[in-house]
C-alpha positions, 0 to 999 in steps of 0.5 A: 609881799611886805606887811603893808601891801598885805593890809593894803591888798586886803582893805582894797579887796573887802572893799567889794564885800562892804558894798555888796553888805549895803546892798544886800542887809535891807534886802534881806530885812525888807522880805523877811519879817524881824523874828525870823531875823532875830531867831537867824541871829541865834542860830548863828550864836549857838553855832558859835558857841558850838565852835568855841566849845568843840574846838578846844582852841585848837584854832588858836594853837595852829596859829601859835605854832604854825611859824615855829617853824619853816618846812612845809611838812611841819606846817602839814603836821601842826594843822593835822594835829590841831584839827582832827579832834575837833573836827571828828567832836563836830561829827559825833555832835551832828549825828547826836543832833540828827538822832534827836531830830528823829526821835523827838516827834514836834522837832523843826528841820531847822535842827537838821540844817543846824546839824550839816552847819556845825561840821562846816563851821568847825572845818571852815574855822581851820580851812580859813585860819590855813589861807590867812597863816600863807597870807593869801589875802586875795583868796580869803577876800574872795571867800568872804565875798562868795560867802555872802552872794551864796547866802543873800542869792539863795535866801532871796530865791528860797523866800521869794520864789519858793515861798519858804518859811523865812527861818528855813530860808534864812538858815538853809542859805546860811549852811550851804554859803558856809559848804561852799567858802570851806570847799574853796578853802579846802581845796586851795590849800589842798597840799596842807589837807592832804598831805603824804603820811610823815614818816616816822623820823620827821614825825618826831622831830616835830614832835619835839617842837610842838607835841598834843599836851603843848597844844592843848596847854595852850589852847583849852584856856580859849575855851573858857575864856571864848565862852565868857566872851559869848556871853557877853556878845550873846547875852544882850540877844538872849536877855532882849528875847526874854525880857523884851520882845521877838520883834525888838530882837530882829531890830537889835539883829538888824542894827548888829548886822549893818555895824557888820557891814562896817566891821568886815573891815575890823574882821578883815583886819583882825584875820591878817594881823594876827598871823603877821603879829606872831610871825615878826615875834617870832622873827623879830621880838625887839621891835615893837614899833612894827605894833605901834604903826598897827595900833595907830593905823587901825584906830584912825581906819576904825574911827573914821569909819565909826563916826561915818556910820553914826553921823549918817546912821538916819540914812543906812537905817531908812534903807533897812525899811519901816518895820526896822526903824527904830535900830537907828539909835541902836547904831552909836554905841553899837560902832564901839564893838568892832572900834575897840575889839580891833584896837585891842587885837593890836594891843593884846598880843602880848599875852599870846607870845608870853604863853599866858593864855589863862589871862584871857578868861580872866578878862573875859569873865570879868567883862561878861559880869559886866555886861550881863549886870548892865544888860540886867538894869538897862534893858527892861528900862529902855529896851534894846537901846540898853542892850546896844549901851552895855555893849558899847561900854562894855568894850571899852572895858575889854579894850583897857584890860586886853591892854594892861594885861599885855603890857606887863606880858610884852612892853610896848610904849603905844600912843595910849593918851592920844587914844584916850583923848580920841574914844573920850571925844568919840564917846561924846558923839555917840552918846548924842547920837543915841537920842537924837537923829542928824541936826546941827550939834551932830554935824558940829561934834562931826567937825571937831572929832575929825579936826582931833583926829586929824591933828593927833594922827597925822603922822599915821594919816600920811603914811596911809595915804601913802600906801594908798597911792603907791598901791593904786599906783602899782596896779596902774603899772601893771595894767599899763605893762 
């Protein structure tokens, strides 16, 4: 399957995961009161911050090195290699969590769901990066959609029927959604997990392509700048808790979540690209035009979708229900985190090929800094509206430093001005659209932002097109055989 079809089979397939996140976020948000809400938002981030911690990048090395080569058994090794220790470090952290559980007498069986969760993120991490490396887009689509109809099926019937304290119900539903996608995952690349042992010729052969002390050089790296990357994802949570309110944390999660909804197609993107991305490098470094198409695809994709969720943004907000309305001005500039982190996905990769890994902390310290100073100054002003700007802001600042770093790692000549003109144009829209609900002027901007787009990318609005036709076209025909 060509790199096109494989974006193409992907967005058609998380097509039914966006509509099952419209559904399903303001039914969750209208049973559950907002702290309950806020404080799931955290468990998530502590599980996260778990993974980047434990995983000592070792997700990021099995991606580098899994198409150094092409024999299956050397595929076998390389997730051998890379998952054992994080995975036995899940093992003991869990047990250590349980062990504290039972000796702290006032200790919440949240710390127990926290417990299982942590082991099946971590194999869920490489059990998920084995389905996107064999680009099955299919499976991972199916994944993602079980995933969530698990956790809203369940959290529904735990809060509704069994009348479940809302955070238990809310976390509960969130662990065994997340056993369930890593038993799918698992057990269809069953091959790769459970694999014969190599014998001790292969094992040295492969050994001399890629050995521990070569993953690790380039994975630890990720640790840190991961951790830097949390705090500046995480800390316009923690800092709302403490200098706001519980209440205006669940509003903040609420907003977070229905950009989550428009960011599964971001994720979507992001879990295909990046094998893609480093399997032509390793085919075929010289052409970089396969990475200028990327770039423009996904930026006339994202901001589409981005300035759709704004102009309507009155309307998906209504849905979540009367406690959570205010998250309607938090949604603007929240649209700019999954619009930039993506387009710099495209941009970034340079730095992965060139095995300079340590430039990511660079520049995910340096945008933590950021953030945590505007989250410090906006947010005991205007409260979680502040926290959504200094998101907002801050990654376009991630999306400038990703990009010139790279560039001096892998030249590439991107269509960077039409880029500029478009987020300059789109940061007008948002800006406006963080104070004011729907009116005339938002309608007007609507207008001129698209008529920019469409004028700047029509070239990469054709091809789209395109490939949009001669896929539906091919399922037409398959449905006609």
């Amino acid at each position: 399957m060509s790199s096109q079809k494989h974006f193409i089979n992907l967005f058609m397939g998380v097509g039914l995961n966006v509509v099952l996140g419209v559904i399903t976020t303001p039914v969750i948000t209208r049973i559950v009161a907002p702290e309950a809400y806020g404080n799931l938002s955290l468990f998530l981030l502590y599980a996260n911050v778990f993974l980047i911690v434990a995983a000592l990048g070792q997700d990021q090395s099995y991606a580098r090195f899994f198409y150094t080569r092409d024999e299956d058994e050397y595929k076998q090794y390389v997730l051998k290699m890379t998952s054992r220790i994080p995975l036995a470090i899940a093992l003991v952290c869990a047990a250590i969590v349980v062990c504290g559980y039972l000796i702290i007498p006032e200790s919440k069986a949240v710390w127990l769901i926290f417990a299982v969760h942590i082991i099946f993120v971590m194999l869920g991490q490489f059990s998920n990066m084995a389905v996107r490396l064999k680009m099955r887009t299919t499976l991972y689509s199916i994944i993602i959609n079980v995933q969530k109809l698990i956790y809203v099926g369940l959290a529904v019937f735990m809060v509704l029927v069994l009348k479940w304290d809302h955070l238990i119900a809310l976390t509960m539903a969130t662990m065994i959604a997340q056993v369930s996608i890593c038993i799918i995952g698992v057990s269809a690349e069953r091959k790769q997990w459970f694999a014969p042992k190599l014998s001790e010729e292969q094992h040295n052969e492969f050994k001399t392509a890629v050995d521990r002390k070569a993953l690790m050089a380039f994975g630890i790296p990720f640790i840190f700048a991961n951790l830097c990357n949390w705090v500046f994802t995480g800390a316009d949570k923690i800092m709302i808790k403490a200098m706001a309110s519980g209440t205006e944390l669940g509003i903040y999660a609420s907003a977070v979540s229905v950009v989550g909804i428009f960011s599964i197609i971001t994720t979507t993107f992001c879990t295909i690209w990046g094998p893609m991305a480093i399997e032509k490098f390793e085919k075929d470094a010289g052409d970089t035009s396969f990475f200028i198409k990327a770039t423009d695809y996904i930026s006339v994709i994202l901001f589409t979708a981005g300035a759709g969720v704004v102009l309507f943004k009155d309307l998906i907000v209504y849905l979540l229900g009367s406690d959570y309305r205010t998250a309607v001005f938090l949604l603007p500039f929240l649209t700019l985190h999954p619009i930039m982190y993506s387009i710099s996905e495209t941009t970034v990769y340079g730095i992965n090929f060139a095995k300079k890994t340590k430039l990511h902390i660079v520049i995910a310290a340096t945008c933590a800094t950021f953030n945590i100073a505007l989250n410090f100054i906006l947010i005991p002003e205007i409260g979680a509206l502040g926290a959504a700007i200094a998101t907002g802001i801050t990654y376009i600042l991630f999306f400038i430093m990703r990009t010139v770093m790279s560039l001096r790692c892998f030249p590439v000549k991107y269509n960077l001005k039409k880029l500029a003109v478009t987020t300059v144009l789109y940061m007008a829209f948002v800006v406006y659209n963080s104070w004011h609900n729907i009116d005339f002027v938002s309608i007007i901007m609507f207008i001129v932002f698209a008529a920019v787009l469409i004028a700047g990318y029509r070239q990469s609005i054709r091809e789209l097109l395109a490939m949009g036709l001669d896929y539906l076209k091919g399922i037409l025909n398959k449905f006609k055989r």
